[in-house]
VOBA-1610 file (N, C-alpha, C; in pm, whole numbers, padded with zeros to 5 digits, always signed):
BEGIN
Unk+08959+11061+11776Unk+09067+10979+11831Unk+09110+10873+11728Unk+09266+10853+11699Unk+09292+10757+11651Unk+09331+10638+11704Unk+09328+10479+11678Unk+09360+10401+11729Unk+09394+10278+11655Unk+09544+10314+11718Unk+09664+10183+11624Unk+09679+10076+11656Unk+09635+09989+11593Unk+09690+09814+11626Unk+09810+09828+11563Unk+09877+09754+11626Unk+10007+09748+11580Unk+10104+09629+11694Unk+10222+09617+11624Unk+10313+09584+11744Unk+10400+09655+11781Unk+10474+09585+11916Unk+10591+09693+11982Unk+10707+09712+11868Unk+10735+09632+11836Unk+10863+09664+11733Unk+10825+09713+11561Unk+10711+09807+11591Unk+10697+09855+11437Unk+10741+10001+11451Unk+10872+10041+11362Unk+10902+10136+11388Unk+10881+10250+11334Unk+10800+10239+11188Unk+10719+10308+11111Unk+10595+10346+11184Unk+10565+10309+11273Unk+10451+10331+11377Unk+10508+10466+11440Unk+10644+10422+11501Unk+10690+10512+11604Unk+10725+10669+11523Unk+10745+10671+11429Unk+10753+10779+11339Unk+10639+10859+11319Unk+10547+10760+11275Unk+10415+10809+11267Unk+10335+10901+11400Unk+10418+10815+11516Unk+10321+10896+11646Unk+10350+11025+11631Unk+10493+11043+11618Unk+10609+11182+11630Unk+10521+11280+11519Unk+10473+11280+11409Unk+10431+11328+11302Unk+10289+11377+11405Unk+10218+11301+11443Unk+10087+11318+11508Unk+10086+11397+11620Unk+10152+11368+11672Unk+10204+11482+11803Unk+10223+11619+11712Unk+10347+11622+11638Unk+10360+11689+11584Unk+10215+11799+11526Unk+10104+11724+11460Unk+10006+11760+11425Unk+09865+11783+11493Unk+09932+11731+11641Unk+09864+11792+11772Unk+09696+11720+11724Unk+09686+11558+11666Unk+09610+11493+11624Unk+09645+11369+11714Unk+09518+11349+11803Unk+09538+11282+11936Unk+09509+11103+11890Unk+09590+11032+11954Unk+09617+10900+11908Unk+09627+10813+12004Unk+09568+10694+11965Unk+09663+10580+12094Unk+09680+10477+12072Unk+09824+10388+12087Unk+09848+10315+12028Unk+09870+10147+12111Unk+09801+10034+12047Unk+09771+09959+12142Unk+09914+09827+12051Unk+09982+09808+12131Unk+10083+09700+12125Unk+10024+09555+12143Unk+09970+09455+12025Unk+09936+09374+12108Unk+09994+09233+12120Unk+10144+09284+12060Unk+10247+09119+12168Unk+10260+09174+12280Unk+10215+09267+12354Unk+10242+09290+12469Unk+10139+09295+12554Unk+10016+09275+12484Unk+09899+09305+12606Unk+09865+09138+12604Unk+09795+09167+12747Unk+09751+09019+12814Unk+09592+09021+12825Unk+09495+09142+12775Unk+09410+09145+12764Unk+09392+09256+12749Unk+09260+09296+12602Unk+09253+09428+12550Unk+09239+09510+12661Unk+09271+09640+12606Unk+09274+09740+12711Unk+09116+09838+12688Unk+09045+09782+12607Unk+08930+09887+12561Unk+08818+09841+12549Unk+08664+09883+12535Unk+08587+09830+12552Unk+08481+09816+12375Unk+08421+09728+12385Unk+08274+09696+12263Unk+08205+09741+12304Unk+08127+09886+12241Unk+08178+09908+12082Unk+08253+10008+12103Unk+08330+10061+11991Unk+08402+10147+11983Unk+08367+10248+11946Unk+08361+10379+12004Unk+08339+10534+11968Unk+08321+10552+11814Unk+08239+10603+11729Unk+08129+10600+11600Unk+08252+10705+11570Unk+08325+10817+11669Unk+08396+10910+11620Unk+08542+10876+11585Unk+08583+10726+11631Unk+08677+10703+11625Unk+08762+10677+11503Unk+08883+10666+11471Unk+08913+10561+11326Unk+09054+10447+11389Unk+09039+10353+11337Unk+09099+10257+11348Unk+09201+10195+11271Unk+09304+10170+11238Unk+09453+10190+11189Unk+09515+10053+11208Unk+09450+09930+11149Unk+09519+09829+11183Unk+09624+09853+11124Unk+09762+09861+11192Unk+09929+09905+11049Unk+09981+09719+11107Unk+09976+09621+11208Unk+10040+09508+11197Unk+09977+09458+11301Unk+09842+09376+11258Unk+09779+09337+11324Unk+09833+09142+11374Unk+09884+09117+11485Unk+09915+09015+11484Unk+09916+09000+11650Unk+09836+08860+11647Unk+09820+08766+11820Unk+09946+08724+11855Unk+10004+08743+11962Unk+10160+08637+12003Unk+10081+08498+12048Unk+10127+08390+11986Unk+10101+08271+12002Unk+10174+08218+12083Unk+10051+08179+12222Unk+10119+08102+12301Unk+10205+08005+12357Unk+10347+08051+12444Unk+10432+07967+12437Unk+10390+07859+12491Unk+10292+07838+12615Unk+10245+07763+12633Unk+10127+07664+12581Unk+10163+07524+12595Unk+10090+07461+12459Unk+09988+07323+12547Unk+09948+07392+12667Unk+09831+07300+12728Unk+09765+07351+12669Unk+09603+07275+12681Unk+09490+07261+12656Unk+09410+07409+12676Unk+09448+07447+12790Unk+09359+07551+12843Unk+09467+07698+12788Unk+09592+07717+12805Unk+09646+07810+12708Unk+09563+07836+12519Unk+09600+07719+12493Unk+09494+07699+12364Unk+09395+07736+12355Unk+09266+07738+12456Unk+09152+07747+12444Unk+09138+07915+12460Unk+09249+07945+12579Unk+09221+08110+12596Unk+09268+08183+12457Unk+09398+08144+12419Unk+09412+08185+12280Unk+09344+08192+12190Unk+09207+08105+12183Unk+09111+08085+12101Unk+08998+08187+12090Unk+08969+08154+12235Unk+08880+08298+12297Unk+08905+08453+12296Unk+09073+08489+12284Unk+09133+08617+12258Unk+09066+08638+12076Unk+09142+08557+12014Unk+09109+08567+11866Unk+08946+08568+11897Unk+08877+08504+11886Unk+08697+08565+11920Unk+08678+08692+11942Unk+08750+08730+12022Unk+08732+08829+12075Unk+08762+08978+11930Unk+08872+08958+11935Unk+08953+09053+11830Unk+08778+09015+11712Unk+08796+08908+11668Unk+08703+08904+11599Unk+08542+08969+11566Unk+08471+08966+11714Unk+08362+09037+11743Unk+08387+09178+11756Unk+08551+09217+11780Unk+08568+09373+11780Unk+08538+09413+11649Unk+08643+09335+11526Unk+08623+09384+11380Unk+08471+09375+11366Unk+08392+09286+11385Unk+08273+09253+11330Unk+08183+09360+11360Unk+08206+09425+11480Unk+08121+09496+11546Unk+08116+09661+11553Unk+08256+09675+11457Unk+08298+09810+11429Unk+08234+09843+11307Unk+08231+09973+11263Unk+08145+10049+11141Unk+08295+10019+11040Unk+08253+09923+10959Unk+08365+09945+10853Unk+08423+10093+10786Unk+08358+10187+10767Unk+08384+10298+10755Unk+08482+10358+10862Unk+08515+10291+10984Unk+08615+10324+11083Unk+08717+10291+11032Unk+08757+10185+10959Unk+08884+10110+10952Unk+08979+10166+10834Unk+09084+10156+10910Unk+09202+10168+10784Unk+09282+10055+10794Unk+09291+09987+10669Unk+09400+09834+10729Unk+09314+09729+10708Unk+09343+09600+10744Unk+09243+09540+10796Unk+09249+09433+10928Unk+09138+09419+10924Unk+09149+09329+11041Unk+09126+09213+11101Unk+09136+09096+10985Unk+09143+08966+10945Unk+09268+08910+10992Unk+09325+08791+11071Unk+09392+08728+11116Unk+09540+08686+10947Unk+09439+08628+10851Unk+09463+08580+10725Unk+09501+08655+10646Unk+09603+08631+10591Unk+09630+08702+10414Unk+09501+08688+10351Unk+09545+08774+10255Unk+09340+08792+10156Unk+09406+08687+10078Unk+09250+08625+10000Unk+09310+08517+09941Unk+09418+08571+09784Unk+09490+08519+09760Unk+09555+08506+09681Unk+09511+08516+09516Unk+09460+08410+09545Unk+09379+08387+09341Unk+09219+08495+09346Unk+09180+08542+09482Unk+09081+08625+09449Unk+09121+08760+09415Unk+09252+08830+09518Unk+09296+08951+09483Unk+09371+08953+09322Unk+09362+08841+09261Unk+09469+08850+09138Unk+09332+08851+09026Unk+09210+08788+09081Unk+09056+08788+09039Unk+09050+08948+09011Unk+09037+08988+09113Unk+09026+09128+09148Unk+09085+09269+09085Unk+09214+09209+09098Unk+09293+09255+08985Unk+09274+09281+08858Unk+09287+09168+08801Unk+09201+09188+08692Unk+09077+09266+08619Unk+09033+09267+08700Unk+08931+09322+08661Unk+08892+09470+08698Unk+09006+09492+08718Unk+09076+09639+08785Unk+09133+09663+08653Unk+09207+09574+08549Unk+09239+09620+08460Unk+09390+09644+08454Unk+09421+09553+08562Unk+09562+09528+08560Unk+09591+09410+08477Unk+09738+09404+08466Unk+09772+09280+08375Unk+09850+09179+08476Unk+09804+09052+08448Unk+09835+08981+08574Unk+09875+08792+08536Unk+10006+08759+08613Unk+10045+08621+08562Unk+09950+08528+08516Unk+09933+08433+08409Unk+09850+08327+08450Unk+09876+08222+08585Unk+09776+08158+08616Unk+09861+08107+08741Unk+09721+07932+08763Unk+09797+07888+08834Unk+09700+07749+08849Unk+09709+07715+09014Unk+09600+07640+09090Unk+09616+07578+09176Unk+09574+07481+09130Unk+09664+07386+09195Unk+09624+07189+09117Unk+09636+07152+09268Unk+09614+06998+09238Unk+09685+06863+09343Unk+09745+06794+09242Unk+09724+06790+09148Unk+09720+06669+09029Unk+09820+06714+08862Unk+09890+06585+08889Unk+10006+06649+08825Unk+10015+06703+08675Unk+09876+06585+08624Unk+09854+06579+08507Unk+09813+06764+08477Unk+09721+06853+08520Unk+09737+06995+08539Unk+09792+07063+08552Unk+09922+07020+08590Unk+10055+07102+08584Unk+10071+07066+08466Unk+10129+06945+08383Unk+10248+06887+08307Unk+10146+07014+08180Unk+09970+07008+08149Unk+09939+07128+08059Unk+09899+07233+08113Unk+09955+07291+08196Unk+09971+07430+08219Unk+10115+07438+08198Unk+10224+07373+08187Unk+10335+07365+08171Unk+10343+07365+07972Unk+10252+07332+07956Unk+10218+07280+07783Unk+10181+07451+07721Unk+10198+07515+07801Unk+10135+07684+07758Unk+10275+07756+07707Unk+10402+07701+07742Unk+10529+07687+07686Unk+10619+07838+07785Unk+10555+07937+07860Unk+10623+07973+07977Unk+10698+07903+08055Unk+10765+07982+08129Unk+10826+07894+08263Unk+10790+07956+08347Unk+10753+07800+08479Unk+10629+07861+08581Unk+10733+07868+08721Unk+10675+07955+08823Unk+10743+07931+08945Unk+10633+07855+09024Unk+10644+07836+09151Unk+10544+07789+09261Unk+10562+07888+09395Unk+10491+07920+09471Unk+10486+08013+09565Unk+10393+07964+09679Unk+10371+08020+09812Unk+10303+08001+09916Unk+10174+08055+09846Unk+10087+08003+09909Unk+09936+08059+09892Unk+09932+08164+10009Unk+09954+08156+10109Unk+09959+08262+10250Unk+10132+08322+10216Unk+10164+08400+10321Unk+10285+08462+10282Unk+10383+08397+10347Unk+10524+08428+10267Unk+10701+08371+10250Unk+10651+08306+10420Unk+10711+08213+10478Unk+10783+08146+10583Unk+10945+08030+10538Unk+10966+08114+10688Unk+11091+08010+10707Unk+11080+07909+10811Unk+11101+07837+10805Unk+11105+07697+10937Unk+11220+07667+10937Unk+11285+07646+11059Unk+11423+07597+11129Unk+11409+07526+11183Unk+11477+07358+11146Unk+11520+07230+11208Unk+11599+07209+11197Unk+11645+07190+11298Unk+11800+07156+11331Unk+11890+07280+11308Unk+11947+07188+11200Unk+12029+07269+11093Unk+12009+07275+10936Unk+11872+07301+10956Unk+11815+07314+10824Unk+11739+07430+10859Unk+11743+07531+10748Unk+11687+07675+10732Unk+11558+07660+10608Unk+11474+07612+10610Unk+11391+07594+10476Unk+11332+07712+10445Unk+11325+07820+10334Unk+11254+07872+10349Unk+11146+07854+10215Unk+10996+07883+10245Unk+10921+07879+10145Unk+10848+07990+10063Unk+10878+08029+09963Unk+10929+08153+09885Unk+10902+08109+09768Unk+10893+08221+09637Unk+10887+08159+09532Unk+11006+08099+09467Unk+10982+08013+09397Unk+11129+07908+09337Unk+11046+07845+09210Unk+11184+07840+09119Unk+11150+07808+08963Unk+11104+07671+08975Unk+11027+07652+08898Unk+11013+07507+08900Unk+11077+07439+08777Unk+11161+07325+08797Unk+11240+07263+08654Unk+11149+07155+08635Unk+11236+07064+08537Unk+11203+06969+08442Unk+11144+06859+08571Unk+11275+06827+08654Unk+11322+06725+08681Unk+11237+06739+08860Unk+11197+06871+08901Unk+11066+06860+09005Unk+10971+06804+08966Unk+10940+06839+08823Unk+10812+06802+08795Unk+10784+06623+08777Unk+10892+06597+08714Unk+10923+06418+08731Unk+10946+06379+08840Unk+10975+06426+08934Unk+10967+06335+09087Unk+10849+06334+09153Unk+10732+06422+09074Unk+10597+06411+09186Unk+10490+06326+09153Unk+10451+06286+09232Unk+10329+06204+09254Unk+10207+06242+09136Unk+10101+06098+09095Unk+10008+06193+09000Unk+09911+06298+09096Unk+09922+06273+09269Unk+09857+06342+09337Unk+09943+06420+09435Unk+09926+06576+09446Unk+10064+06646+09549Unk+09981+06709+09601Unk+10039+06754+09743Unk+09954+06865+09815Unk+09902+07031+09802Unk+09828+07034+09796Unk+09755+07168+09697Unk+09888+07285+09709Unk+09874+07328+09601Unk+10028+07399+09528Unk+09955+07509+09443Unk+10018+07598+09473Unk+09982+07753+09330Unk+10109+07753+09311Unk+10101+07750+09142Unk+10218+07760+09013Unk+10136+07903+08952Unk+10240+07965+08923Unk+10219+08092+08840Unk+10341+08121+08686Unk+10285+08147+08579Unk+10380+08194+08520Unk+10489+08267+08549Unk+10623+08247+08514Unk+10697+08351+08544Unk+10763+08430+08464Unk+10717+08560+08465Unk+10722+08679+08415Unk+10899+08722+08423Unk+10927+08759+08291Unk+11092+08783+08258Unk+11068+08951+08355Unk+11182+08931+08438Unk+11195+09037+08494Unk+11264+09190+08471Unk+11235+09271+08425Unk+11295+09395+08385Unk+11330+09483+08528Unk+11210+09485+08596Unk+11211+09543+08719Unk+11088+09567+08730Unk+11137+09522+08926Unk+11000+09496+08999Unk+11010+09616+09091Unk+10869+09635+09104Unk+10780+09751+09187Unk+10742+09766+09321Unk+10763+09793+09435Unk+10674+09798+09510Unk+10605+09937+09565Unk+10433+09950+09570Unk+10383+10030+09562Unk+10304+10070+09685Unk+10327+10128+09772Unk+10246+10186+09912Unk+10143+10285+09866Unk+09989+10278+09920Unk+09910+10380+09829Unk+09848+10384+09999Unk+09776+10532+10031Unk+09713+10555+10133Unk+09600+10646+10128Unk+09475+10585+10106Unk+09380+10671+10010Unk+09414+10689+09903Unk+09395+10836+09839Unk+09423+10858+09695Unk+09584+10892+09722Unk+09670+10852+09750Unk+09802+10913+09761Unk+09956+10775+09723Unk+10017+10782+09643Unk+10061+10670+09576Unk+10218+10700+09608Unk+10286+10628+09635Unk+10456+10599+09649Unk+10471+10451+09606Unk+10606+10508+09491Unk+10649+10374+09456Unk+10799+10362+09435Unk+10872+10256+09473Unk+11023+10203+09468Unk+11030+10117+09359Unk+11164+10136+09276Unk+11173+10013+09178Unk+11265+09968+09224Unk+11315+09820+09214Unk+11471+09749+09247Unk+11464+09665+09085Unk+11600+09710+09085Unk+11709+09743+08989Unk+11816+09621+08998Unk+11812+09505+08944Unk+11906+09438+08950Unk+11985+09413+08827Unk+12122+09340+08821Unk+12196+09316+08697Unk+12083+09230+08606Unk+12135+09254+08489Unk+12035+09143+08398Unk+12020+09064+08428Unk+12221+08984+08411Unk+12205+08840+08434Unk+12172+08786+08570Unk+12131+08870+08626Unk+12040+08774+08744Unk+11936+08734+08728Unk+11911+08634+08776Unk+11742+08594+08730Unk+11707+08525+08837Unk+11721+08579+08936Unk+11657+08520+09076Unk+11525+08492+09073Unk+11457+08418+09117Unk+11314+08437+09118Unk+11254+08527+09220Unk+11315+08520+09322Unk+11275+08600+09453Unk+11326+08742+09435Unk+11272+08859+09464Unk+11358+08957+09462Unk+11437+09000+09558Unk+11382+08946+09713Unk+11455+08952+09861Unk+11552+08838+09873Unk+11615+08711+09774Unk+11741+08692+09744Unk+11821+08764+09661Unk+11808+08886+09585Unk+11914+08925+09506Unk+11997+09011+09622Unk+12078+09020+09680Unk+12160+09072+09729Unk+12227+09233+09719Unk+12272+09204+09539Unk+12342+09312+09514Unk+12156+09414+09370Unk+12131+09477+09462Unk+12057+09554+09385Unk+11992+09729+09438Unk+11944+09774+09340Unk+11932+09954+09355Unk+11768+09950+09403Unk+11747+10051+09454Unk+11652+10072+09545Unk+11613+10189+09476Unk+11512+10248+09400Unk+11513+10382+09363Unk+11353+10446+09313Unk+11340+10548+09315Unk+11195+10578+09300Unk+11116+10591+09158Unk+11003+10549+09095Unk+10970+10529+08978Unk+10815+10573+09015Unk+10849+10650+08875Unk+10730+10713+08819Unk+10564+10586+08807Unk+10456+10585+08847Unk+10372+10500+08815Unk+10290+10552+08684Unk+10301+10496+08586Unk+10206+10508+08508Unk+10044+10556+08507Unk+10002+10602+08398Unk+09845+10696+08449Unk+09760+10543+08466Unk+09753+10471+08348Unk+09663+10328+08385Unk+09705+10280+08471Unk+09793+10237+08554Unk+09812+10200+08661Unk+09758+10255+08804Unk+09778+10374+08761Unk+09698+10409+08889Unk+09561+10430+08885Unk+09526+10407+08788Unk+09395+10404+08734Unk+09352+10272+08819Unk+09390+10137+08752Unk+09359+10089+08794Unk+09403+10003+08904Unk+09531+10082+08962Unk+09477+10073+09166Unk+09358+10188+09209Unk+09287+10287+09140Unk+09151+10307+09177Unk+09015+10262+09203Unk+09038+10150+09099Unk+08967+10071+09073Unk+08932+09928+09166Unk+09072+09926+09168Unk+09120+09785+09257Unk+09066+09810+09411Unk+09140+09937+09441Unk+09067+10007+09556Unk+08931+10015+09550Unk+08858+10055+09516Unk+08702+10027+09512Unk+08618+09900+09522Unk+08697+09839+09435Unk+08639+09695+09478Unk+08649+09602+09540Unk+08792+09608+09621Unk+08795+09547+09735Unk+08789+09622+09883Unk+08761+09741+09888Unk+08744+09847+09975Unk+08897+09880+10034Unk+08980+09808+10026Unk+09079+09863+10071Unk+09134+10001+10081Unk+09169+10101+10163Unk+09214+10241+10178Unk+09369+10271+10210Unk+09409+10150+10218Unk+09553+10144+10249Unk+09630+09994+10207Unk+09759+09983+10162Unk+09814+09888+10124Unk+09973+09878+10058Unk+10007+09770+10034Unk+10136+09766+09972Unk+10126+09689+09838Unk+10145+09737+09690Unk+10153+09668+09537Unk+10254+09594+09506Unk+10304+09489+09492Unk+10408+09427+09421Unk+10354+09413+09259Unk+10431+09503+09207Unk+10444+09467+09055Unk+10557+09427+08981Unk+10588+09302+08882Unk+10697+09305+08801Unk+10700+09361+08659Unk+10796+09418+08620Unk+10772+09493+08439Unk+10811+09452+08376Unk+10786+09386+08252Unk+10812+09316+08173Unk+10802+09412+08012Unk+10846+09425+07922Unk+10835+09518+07791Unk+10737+09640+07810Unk+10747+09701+07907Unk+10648+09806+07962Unk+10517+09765+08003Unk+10472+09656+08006Unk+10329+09599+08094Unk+10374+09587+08270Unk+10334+09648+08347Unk+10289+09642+08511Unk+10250+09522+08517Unk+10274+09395+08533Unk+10227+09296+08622Unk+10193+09257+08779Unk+10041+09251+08786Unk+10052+09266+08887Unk+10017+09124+08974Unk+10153+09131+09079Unk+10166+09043+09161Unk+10063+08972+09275Unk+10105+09045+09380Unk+10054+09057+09534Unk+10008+09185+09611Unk+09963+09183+09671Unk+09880+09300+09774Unk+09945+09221+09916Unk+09993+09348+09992Unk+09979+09321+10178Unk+09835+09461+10196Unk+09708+09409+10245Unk+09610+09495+10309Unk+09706+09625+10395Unk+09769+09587+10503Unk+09831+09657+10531Unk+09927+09706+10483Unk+10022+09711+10453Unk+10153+09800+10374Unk+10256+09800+10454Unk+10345+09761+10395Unk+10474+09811+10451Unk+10530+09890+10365Unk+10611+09994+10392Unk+10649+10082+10369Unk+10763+10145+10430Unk+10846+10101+10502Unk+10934+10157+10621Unk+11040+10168+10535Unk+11119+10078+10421Unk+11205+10073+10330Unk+11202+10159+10212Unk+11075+10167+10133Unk+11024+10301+10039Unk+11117+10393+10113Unk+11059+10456+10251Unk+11107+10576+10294Unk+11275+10556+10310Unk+11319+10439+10350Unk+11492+10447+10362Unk+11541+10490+10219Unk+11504+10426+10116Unk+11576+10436+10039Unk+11510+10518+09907Unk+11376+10584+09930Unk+11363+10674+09849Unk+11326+10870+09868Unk+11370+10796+10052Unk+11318+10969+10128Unk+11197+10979+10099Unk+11087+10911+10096Unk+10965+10965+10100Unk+10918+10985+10212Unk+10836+11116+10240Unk+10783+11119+10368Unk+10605+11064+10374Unk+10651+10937+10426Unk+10527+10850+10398Unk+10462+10905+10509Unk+10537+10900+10633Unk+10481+10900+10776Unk+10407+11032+10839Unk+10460+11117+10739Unk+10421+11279+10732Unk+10257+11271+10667Unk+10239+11202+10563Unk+10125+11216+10471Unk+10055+11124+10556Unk+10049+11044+10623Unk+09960+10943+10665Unk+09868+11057+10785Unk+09946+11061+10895Unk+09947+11181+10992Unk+09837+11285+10959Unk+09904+11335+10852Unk+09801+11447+10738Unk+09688+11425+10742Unk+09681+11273+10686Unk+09509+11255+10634Unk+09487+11113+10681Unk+09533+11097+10807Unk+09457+10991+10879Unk+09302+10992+10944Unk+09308+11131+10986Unk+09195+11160+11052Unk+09207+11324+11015
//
């Protein structure tokens, strides 16, 4: 039996069931902005496998004391499920949190990828010589992109260049910040791998753009690219050492070096397939179970 965490509105899910049916490979899929309490019991069947594809709690609209506390107790819960399952069940993962950031780029490395320099400071004087390395750096979330809406203000927090004249308005002490080199962009990668099985999209923008973000460039090509043999080498590698079996690669290319960015544990992938026809949802199906 397979069994999908997921939410109601993942529609790469809903593809996936159709494929499984299709493959007469029995499944069940648990929605959980919609459940009010799991539907299944601790522990889970030794025969089972487990498919976190978008593992996420709906946070209570209600914001008493005792809403809070049950919310607290749900997450426990989810928690003692992961804890209590045979890791060898899981595909995905099943941590509340983004993986950390400067460890997967640790990780990376030593995978044998090529990867930004990058700093976390408070303190400005650590920027102004990491700034002394004569690159130009961006700054980024440590957890992933958010937007916040006040009022009529749309903030979103994303990567953005950092200039002269940020760096002169801050304090000798700021609130903990990751700065990363920023890598001249030729074209950036994104890479869905599922087990040993690899799909990758390049986006293709005009030169003179130099967005920092690649989900602000607007006008750009969507198209499928060959991955290099070391590269996938070392997402074999990468895979091994952080156990991961499934995921999504952000890489940028710079004079033919793969830089590698970010990891989502889980993967998205729903866009690969729009715009490069891959049948992701077919291969998963295949060799899920």
């Amino acid at each position: 039996m397979l069994i999908i965490l997921t939410i109601s509105r993942d529609y790469s899910c809903d593809r996936l069931q159709e494929w499984l049916v299709y493959y007469d490979k029995p499944a069940k899929r648990y929605c959980l902005d919609q459940m009010n309490f799991p539907e299944f019991k601790l522990p889970i069947d030794d025969k089972s496998i487990i498919y976190s594809r978008k593992f996420s709690l709906p946070v209570p609209a209600e914001k008493s004391l005792m809403h809070k506390y049950l919310y607290k107790e749900l997450r426990a819960y989810w928690y003692e499920f992961f804890e209590s399952a045979n890791k060898e069940q899981f595909i995905g993962t099943g941590k509340f949190e983004e993986p950390s950031r400067i460890l997967m780029l640790k990780k990376a490395s030593e995978s044998g990828y090529s990867i930004p320099a990058y700093l976390l400071t408070t303190q400005k004087s650590e920027l102004l010589k990491f700034l002394d390395n004569g690159f130009r750096v961006i700054t980024k979330p440590l957890s992933a992109p958010h937007n916040i809406i006040e009022g009529q203000n749309d903030m979103a927090f994303r990567a953005s260049l950092i200039e002269e004249e940020d760096v002169a308005h801050l304090e000798e002490n700021f609130y903990p910040t990751f700065f990363q080199q920023c890598i001249k962009r030729e074209v950036e990668v994104r890479m869905f791998f599922f087990h040993d099985k690899f799909w990758a999209m390049a986006f293709v923008v005009k030169d003179e753009d130099h967005t920092t973000d690649i989900w602000n460039v607007k006008i750009r090509r969507e198209v499928p690219i060959r991955v290099p043999q070391n590269v996938l080498e070392s997402t074999r590698k990468f895979k091994a050492i952080t156990g991961f079996k499934t995921g999504s690669i952000d890489f940028i290319i710079n004079d033919g070096i793969w830089y590698f960015l970010e990891i989502n544990p889980n993967g998205q992938y729903d866009f690969l397939i729009k715009s490069c026809n891959y049948q992701i949802d077919r291969e998963i199906a295949k060799n899920v179970i």
